[in-house]
C-alpha positions as CSV (number, residue, x, y, z in Angstrom):
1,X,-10.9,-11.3,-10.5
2,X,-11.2,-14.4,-7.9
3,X,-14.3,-15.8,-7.5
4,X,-16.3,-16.2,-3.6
5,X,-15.7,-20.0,-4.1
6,X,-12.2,-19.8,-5.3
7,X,-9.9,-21.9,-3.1
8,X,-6.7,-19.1,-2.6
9,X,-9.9,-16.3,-1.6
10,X,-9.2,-16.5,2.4
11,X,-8.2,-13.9,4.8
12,X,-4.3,-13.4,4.8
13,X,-4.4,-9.7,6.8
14,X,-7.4,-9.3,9.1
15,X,-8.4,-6.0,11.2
16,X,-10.9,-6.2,13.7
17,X,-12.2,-3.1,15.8
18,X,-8.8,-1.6,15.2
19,X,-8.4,1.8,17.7
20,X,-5.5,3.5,16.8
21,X,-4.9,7.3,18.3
22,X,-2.0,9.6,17.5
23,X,-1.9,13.0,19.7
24,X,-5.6,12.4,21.6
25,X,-7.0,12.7,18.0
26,X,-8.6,8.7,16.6
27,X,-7.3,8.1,13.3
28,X,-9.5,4.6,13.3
29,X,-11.7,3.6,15.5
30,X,-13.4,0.4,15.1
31,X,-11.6,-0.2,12.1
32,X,-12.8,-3.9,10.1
33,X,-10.9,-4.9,6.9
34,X,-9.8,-8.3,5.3
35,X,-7.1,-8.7,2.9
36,X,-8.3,-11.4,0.6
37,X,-4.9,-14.2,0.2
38,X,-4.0,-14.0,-3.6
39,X,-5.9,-11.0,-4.4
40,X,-5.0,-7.1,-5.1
41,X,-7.3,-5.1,-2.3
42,X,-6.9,-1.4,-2.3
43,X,-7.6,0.9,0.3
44,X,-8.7,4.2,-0.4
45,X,-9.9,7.2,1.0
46,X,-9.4,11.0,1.5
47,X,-6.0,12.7,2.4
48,X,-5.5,12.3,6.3
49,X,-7.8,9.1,6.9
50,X,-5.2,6.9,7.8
51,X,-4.1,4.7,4.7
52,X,-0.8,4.6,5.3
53,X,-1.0,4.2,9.1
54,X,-2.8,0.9,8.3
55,X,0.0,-0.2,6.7
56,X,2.2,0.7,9.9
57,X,-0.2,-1.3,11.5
58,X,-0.1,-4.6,9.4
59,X,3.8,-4.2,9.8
60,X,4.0,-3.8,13.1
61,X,5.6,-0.6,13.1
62,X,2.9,0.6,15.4
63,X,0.8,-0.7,17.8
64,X,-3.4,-0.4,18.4
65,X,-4.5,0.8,21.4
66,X,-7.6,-1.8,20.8
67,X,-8.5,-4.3,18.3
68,X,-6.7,-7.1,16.3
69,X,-4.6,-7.3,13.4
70,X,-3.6,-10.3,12.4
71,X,-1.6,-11.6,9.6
72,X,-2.5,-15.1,8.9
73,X,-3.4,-16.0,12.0
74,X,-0.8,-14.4,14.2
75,X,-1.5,-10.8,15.7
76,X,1.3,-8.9,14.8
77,X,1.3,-6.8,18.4
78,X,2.6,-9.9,20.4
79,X,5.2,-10.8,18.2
80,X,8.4,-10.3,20.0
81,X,11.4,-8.2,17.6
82,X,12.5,-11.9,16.2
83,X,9.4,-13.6,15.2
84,X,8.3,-9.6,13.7
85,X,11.5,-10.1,11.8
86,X,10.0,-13.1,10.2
87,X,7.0,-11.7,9.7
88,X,8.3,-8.8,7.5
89,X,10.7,-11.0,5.8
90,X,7.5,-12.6,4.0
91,X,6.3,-9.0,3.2
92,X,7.6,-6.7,0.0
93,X,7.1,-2.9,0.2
94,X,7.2,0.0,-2.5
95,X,7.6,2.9,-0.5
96,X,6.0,6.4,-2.1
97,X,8.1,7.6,-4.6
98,X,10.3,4.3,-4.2
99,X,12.7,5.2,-1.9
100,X,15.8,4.3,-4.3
101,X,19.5,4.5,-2.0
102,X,20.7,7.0,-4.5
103,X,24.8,6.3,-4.1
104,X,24.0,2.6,-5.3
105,X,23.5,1.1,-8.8
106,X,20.0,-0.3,-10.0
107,X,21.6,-3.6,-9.5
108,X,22.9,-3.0,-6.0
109,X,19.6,-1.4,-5.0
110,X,17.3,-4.6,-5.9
111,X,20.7,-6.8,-4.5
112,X,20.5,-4.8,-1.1
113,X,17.5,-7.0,0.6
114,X,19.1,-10.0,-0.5
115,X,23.2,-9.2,1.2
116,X,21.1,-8.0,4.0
117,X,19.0,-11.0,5.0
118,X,20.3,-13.7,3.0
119,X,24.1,-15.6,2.6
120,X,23.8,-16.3,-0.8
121,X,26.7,-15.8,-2.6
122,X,27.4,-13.5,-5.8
123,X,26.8,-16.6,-8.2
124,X,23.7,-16.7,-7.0
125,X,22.5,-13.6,-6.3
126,X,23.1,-12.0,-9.5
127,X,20.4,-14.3,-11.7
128,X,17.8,-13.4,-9.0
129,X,18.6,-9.4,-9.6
130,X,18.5,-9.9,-12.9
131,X,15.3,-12.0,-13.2
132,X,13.2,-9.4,-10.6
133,X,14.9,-6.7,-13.1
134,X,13.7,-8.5,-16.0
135,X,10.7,-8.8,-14.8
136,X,9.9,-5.3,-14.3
137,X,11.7,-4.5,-18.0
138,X,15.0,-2.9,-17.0
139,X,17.4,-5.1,-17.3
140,X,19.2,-3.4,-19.4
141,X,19.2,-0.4,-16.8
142,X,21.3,-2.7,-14.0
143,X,24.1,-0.1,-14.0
144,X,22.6,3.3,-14.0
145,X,22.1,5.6,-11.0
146,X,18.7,6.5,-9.4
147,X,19.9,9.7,-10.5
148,X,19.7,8.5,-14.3
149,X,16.1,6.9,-13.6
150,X,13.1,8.7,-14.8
151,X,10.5,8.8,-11.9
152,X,8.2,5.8,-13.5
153,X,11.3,4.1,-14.0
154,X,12.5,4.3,-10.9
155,X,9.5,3.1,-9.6
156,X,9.5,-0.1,-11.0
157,X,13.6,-0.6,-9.9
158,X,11.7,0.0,-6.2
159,X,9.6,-2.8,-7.5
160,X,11.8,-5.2,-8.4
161,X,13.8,-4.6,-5.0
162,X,10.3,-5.3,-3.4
163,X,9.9,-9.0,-5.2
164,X,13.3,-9.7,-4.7
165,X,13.0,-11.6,-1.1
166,X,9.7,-13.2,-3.2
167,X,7.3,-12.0,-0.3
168,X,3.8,-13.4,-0.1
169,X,2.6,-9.9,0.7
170,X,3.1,-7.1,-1.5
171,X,2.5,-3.5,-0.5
172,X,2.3,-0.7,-2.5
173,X,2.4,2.4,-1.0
174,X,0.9,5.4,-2.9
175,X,2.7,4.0,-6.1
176,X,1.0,6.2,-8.5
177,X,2.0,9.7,-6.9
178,X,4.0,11.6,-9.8
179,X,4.1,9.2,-12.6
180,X,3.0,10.3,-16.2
181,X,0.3,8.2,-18.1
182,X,2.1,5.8,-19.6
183,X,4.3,5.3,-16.6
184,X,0.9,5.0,-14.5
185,X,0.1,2.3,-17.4
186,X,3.2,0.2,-17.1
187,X,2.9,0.4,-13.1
188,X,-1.3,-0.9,-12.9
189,X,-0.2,-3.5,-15.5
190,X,3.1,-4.7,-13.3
191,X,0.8,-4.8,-10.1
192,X,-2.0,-7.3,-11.5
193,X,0.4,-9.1,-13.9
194,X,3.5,-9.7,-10.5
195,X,0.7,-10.5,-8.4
196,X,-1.1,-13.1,-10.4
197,X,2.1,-14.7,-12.2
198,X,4.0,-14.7,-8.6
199,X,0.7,-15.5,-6.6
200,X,1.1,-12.5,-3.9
201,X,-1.2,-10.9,-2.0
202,X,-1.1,-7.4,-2.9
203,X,-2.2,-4.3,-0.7
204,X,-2.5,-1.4,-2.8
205,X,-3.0,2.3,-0.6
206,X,-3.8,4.9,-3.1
207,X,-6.6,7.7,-4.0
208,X,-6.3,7.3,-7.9
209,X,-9.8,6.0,-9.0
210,X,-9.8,5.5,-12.2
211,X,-6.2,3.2,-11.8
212,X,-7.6,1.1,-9.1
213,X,-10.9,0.3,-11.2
214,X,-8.5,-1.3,-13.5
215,X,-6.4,-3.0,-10.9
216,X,-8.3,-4.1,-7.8
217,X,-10.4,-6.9,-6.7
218,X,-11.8,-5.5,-4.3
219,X,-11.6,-1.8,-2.4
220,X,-11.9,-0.2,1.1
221,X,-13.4,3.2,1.5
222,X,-12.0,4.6,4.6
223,X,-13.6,7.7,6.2
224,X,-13.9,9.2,10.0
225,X,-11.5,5.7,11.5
226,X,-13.8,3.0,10.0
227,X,-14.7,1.1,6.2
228,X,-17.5,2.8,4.9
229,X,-17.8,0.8,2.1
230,X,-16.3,-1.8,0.3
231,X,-16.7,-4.3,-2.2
232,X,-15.2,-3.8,-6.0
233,X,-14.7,-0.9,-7.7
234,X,-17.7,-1.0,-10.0
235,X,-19.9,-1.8,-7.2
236,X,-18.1,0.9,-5.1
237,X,-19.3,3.3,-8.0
238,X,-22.8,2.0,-7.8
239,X,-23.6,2.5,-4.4
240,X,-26.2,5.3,-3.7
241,X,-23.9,6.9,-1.2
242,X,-23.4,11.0,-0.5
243,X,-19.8,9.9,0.8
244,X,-19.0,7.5,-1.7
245,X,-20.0,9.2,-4.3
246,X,-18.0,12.6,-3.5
247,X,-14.8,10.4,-3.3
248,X,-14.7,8.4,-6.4
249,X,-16.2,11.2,-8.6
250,X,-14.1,13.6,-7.2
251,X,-16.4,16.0,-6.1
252,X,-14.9,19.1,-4.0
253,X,-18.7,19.5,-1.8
254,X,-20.2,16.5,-0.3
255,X,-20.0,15.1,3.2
256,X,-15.9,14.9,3.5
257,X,-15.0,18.7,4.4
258,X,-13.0,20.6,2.9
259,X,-11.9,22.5,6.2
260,X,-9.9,20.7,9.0
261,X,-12.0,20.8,11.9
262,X,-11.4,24.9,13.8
263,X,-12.8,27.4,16.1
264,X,-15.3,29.7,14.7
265,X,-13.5,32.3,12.5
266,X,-14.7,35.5,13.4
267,X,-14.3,34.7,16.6
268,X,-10.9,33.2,16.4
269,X,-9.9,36.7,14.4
270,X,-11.8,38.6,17.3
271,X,-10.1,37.0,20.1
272,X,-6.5,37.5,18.1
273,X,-6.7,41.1,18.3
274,X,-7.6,41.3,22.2
C-alpha cells in the first residue's frame, strides 16, 4: 500500500457534493470521494446504492444535477463530445461479465480498441496484443472464441482489451461476479500486480469483501447517496459502526433494509380488493 507521504498519492478522480437523481428518486446526494492517482480504491456498498452509476459519472456518460466530478483537474460535465473523447481514451474499462464481441477471436477482441482509435499498422499491432495477452496469461488462447473461454478466462481476455490503449485509469466493473475461486484468485492478483507494474490508477466497484481486503488501498462505503465510511479495508472492519458492520460481515438485519421502501401491507392488500 502507498504511503500519506508518497509522491504518486494525489487525487486523479475527485467527487464533490455530487447530486445525481434518476426518476424523482436521489441515488447520491452530496456524494464526496477521491480516487487516490496510482492506487486501487474500491467502492462498495449494498445492491442499488449507486456503484456503478458513479462510474457513469466519472465517464461522463451521465451528468450531475449538482456537484463536481473532476478527473485531474477537468470536470468531466463541460467537456464538449471531443475533449470527452480524450478523456476516455486515457481510461480502460472491464465491463461485468467482460463484455467479449463473441463473433471475433481473443486476438481481434483485445486488437479492436486499437483499429478503432489508433492507425497503427498490423506489424505493430500484433506485439501489443500479444504482450497485453501475455500479460494476463493467455497467449496461447489468441485464436479461440469467447465461446471457447471459460468465464474467469474470459475475464481476463476483457482485461487485456482494457490495458491495451495503456490507460492511466483502470476500471473494473463488478469483475468478480461469477468467477470460481481460483479464477477470483488469478483476477485480485491481475488487479494489484497490472496496476502496480503499469502504474494505473485502478477503480474497483464490487461488494466481494473478503477480495477487496486483499486488493484495495483504500475503500468507499456507499449507503443512502453519500460515503459513509472509508479508509482501508482493515480499518473499514474496525470501525464500531451498526452500518458498517452489517455490510462487511454480511449480516442479513442491521440498518440497510431488506425491504425496498412500500405502502403499508395490509393496507395495500386491503385497498386491492376494493
Amino acid at each position: 500500500m502507498q504511503s500519506e507521504t508518497s509522491p504518486a498519492v494525489g487525487s486523479l478522480v475527485r467527487l464533490r457534493g455530487v447530486r445525481y437523481v434518476i426518476g424523482g428518486r436521489a441515488i447520491f446526494d452530496g456524494l464526496d470521494v477521491d480516487i487516490r492517482r496510482g492506487e486501487v480504491t474500491a467502492v462498495m456498498g449494498p445492491s442499488g446504492t449507486g456503484k456503478t452509476t458513479m462510474l457513469r459519472l466519472i465517464t461522463g456518460l451521465v451528468t450531475a444535477e449538482r456537484g463536481e466530478v473532476l478527473v485531474d483537474g477537468e470536470e468531466v460535465s463541460r467537456l464538449g463530445r471531443s475533449d470527452l473523447y480524450r478523456l476516455r481514451r486515457r481510461m480502460g474499462m472491464l465491463f461485468q461479465n467482460g463484455a467479449l464481441l463473441t463473433d471475433l477471436s481473443v486476438y481481434e477482441n483485445v486488437a479492436f480498441p486499437l483499429r478503432e482509435h489508433t492507425r497503427l499498422p498490423e506489424r505493430l499491432i500484433r506485439p501489443i496484443v500479444l504482450a497485453k495477452l501475455h500479460a494476463v496469461g493467455l497467449r496461447g488462447a489468441e485464436s479461440l472464441l469467447p465461446a471457447e473461454l471459460s468465464g474467469g478466462m474470459g475475464r481476463r481476455v476483457a482485461l487485456a482489451r482494457a490495458i491495451v490503449m495503456d490507460p492511466e485509469i483502470l476500471i473494473y466493473d463488478e469483475p468478480f461476479v461469477g468467477l470460481d475461486p481460483i479464477s477470483m484468485g488469478v483476477v485480485v492478483r491481475l488487479i494489484r500486480e497490472l496496476n502496480d507494474t503499469l502504474g494505473l490508477t485502478s477503480i474497483v466497484v464490487s461488494h466481494d469483501v473478503h477480495e477487496i481486503a486483499a486488493v484495495a488501498d483504500r475503500a468507499y462505503l456507499l449507503s443512502g447517496g453519500k460515503v459513509v465510511a472509508t479508509g482501508s479495508p482493515s480499518e473499514l472492519n474496525a470501525l464500531d459502526s451498526a452500518e458498517v458492520r452489517q455490510f462487511m460481515q454480511g449480516l442479513p438485519d442491521g440498518p440497510v433494509p431488506f425491504h425496498y421502501p412500500a405502502p403499508d401491507y395490509a393496507a395495500q392488500l386491503f385497498g386491492a380488493r376494493r
